[in-house]
C-alpha positions as CSV (number, residue, x, y, z in Angstrom):
1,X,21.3,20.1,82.1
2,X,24.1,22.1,84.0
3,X,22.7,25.6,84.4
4,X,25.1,28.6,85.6
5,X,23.9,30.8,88.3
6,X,25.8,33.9,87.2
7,X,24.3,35.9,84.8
8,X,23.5,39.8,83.6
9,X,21.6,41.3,80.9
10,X,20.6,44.8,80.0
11,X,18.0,46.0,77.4
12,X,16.4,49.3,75.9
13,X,12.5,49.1,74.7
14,X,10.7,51.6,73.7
15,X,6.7,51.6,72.7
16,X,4.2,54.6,71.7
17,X,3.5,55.4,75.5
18,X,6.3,54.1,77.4
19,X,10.5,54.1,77.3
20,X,12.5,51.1,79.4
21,X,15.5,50.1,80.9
22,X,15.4,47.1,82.2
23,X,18.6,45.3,83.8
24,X,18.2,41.9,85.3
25,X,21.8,40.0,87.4
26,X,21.5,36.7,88.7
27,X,23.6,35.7,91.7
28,X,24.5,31.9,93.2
29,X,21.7,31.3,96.2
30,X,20.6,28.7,98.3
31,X,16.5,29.6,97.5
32,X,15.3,32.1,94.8
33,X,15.5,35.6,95.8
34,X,14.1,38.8,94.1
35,X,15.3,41.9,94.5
36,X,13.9,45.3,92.8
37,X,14.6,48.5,92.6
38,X,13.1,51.0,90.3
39,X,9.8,52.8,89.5
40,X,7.0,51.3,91.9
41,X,5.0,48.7,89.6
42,X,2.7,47.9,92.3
43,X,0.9,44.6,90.9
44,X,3.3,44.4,87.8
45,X,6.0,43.9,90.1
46,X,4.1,40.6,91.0
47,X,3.8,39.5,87.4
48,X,7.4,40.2,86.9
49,X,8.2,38.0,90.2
50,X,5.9,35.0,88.6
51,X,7.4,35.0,85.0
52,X,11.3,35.1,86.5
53,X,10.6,32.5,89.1
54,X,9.0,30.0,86.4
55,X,12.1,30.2,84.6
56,X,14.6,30.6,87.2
57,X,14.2,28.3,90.4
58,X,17.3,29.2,92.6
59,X,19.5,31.6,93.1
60,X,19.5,35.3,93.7
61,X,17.7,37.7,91.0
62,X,18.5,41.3,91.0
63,X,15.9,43.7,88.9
64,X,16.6,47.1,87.7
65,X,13.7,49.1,85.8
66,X,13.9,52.7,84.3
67,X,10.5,53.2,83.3
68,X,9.5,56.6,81.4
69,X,6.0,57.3,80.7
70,X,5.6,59.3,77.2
71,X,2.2,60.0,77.3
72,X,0.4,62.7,79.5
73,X,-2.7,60.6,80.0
74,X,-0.1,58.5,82.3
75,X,0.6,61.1,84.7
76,X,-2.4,62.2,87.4
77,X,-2.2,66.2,88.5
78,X,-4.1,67.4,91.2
79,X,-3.4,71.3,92.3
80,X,-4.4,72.8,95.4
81,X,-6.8,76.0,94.5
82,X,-7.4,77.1,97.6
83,X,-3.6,77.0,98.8
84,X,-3.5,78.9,95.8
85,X,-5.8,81.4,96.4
86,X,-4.5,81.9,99.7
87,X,-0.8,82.5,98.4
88,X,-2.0,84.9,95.6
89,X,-3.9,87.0,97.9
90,X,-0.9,87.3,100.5
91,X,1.5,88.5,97.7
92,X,-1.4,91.0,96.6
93,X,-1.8,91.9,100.3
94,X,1.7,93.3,100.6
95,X,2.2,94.2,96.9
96,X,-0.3,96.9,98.0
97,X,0.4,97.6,101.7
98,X,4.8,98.4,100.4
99,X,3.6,99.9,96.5
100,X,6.0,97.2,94.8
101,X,4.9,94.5,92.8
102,X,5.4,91.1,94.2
103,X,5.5,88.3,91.6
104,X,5.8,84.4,91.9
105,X,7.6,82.4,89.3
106,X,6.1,79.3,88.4
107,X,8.8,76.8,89.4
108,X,8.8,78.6,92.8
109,X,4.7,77.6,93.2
110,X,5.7,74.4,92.2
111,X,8.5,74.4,94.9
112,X,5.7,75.1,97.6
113,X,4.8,71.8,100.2
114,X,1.4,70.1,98.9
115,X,0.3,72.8,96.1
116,X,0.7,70.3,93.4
117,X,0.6,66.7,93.1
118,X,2.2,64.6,90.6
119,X,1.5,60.7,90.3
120,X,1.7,58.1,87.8
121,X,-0.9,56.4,86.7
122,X,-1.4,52.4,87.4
123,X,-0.1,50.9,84.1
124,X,-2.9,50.2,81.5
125,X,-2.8,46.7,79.9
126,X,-1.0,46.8,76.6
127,X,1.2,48.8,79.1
128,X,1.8,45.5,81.3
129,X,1.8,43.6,78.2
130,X,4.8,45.5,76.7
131,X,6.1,45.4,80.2
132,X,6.3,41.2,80.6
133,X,7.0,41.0,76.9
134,X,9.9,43.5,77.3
135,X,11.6,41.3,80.8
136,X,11.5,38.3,79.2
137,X,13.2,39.2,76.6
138,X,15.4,40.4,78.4
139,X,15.3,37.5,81.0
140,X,16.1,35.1,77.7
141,X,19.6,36.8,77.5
142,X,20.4,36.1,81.5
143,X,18.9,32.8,81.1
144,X,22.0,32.5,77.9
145,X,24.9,33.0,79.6
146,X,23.6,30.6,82.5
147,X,23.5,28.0,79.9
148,X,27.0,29.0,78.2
149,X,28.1,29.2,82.0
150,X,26.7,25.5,82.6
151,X,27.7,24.2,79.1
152,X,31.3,24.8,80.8
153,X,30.9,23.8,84.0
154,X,29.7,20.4,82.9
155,X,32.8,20.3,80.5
156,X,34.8,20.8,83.0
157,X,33.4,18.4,85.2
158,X,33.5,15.6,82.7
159,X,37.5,16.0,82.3
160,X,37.5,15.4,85.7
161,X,35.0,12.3,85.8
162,X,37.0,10.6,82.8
163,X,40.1,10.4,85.1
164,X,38.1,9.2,88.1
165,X,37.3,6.7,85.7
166,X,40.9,5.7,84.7
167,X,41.5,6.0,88.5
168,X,39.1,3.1,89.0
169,X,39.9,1.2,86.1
170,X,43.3,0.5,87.5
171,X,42.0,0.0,90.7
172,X,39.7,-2.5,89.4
173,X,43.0,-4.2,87.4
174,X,44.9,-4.1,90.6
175,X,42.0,-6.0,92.6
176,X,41.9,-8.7,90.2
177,X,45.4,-9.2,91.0
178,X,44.7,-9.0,95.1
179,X,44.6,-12.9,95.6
180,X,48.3,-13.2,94.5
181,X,49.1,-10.0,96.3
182,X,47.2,-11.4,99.3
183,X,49.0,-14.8,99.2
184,X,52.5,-13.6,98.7
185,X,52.5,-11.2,101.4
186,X,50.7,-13.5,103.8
187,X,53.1,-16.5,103.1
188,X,56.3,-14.0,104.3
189,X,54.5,-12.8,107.5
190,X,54.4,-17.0,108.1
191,X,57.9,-17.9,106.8
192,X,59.4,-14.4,108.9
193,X,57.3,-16.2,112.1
194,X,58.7,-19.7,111.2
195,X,62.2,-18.8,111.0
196,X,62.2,-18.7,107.4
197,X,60.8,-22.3,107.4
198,X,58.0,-24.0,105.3
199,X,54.8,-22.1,105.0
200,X,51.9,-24.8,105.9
201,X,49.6,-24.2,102.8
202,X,46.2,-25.2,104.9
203,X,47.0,-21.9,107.0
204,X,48.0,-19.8,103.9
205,X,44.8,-20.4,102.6
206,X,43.1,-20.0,106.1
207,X,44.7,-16.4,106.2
208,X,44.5,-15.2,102.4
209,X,40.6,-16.1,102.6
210,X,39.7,-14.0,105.4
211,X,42.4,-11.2,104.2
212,X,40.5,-11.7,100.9
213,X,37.2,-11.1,102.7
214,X,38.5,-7.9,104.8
215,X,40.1,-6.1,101.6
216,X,37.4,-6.9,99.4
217,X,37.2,-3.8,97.0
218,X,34.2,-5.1,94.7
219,X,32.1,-2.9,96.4
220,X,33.9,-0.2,96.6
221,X,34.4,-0.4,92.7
222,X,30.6,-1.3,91.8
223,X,29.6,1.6,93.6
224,X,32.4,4.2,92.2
225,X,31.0,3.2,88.9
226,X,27.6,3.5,89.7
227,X,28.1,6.9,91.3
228,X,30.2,7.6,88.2
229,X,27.1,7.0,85.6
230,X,24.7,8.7,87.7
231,X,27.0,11.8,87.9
232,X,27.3,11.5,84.2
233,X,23.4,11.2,83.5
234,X,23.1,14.4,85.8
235,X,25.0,15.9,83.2
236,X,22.9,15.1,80.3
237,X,21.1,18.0,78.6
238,X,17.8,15.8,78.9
239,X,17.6,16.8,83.0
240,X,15.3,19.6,82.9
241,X,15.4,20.4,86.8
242,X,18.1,21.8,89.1
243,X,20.3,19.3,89.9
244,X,23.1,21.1,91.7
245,X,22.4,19.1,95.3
246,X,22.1,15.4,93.6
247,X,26.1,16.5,91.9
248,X,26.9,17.7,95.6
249,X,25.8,14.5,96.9
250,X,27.6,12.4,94.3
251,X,30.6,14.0,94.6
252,X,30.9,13.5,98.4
253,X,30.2,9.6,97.5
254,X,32.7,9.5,95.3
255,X,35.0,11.0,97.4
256,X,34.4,8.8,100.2
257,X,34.4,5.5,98.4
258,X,37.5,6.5,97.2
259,X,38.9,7.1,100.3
260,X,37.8,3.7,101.7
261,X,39.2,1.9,98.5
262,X,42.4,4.2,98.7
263,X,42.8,3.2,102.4
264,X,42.3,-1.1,101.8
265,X,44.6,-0.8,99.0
266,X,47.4,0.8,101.2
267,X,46.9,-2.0,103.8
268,X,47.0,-4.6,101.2
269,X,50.1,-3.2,99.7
């Protein structure tokens, strides 16, 4: 089956601890490539990484993540007392050294280099759970419009084959007709040479057989048609593996077979 490698999907989840936005775009690429940006996931990341590239082999895979945690017991605080300490007792200091009151507002502390520490917490595992369950999700839409994408592609592609085949169909009629063709050009090359005399039918024969053998287009045929079934099976919804390179492949056979055939024809003719 004929996957797409353009794709984009964005989704909203929302549990009793955590909020997501999770946006996932998929790009044409030689080799699978990730790419995220977001909130640090440490070894979710990995996970994530795992479940996209069992589902997607190649291409690039761009990964978004708003992740909001909901629940204080997600968040780590650590405050610095003795900075602190040390701060409170200088405005004290010169509250009572100048007579005016000196205060601090909280946001201001909070403004001050290493007096508190915010971090979040590693996520717990119905966390992670939510997490995986909540990308592929959100991985099955991408994975959607790849198909609808390929679906299309290989539609396309079949228009395409189905004239190739008419194209060799005549070819094929036209070669069955090649002896006669062969024959009546070779006996006025002799008759031109003779003067326009008799044409000894021992060396008509003589020349239309090795002619016949030179601009033999059997194999060129066979192997269109050949190429032209495999392409087709390729195709097939059955394939469940990438087959981008074996299509590639074909296509440059087809094209030179094709060729070759095109070019005997024209000498025959």
């Amino acid at each position: 089956m004929i996957l797409g490698m353009t794709g984009f999907a964005e989704r909203n989840f929302a549990s009793p601890t955590l909020r997501l936005k999770i946006s996932i775009k998929t790009l044409n690429h030689r080799y699978f490539d990730w790419s995220y940006k977001g909130v640090p996931l440490g070894e979710a990341e990995s996970r994530l990484r795992a479940i996209c590239q069992k589902r997607i082999r190649r291409g690039r895979v761009e990964v978004f993540l708003d992740l909001v945690s909901l629940s204080p017991e997600s968040w780590n605080f650590t405050l610095n007392d003795g900075l602190l300490e040390k701060i409170l007792a200088s405005l004290d200091r010169v509250s009572r050294r100048t007579g005016r009151r000196l205060e601090i507002s909280l946001d201001s502390l909070f403004r001050v280099p290493q007096l508190v520490e915010v971090s979040r917490k590693a996520l717990g595992s119905r966390e992670t759970s939510f997490l995986e369950r909540s990308f592929s999700r959100t991985l099955d839409d991408v994975l959607g419009l790849r198909r609808r994408e390929g679906r299309e592609t290989a539609r396309q592609l079949r228009v395409h084959l189905a004239a190739v085949r008419r194209f060799v169909s005549r070819a094929e009629a036209r070669f069955k007709r090649q002896p006669a063709l062969l024959k009546a050009k070779i006996r006025k090359r002799l008759s031109d040479l003779n003067g326009g005399g008799p044409v000894s039918e021992g060396k008509l024969a003589e020349e239309a057989s090795f002619l016949a053998q030179r601009y033999d287009l059997a194999e060129e045929i066979g192997r269109l048609k050949t190429h032209l079934a495999s392409f087709e099976e390729f195709l097939s919804p059955k394939v469940g593996v990438p087959v981008g390179r074996q299509l590639d492949f074909l296509a440059q056979e087809l094209n030179r077979e094709a060729n070759t055939l095109a070019s005997k024809s024209q000498d025959i003719l």
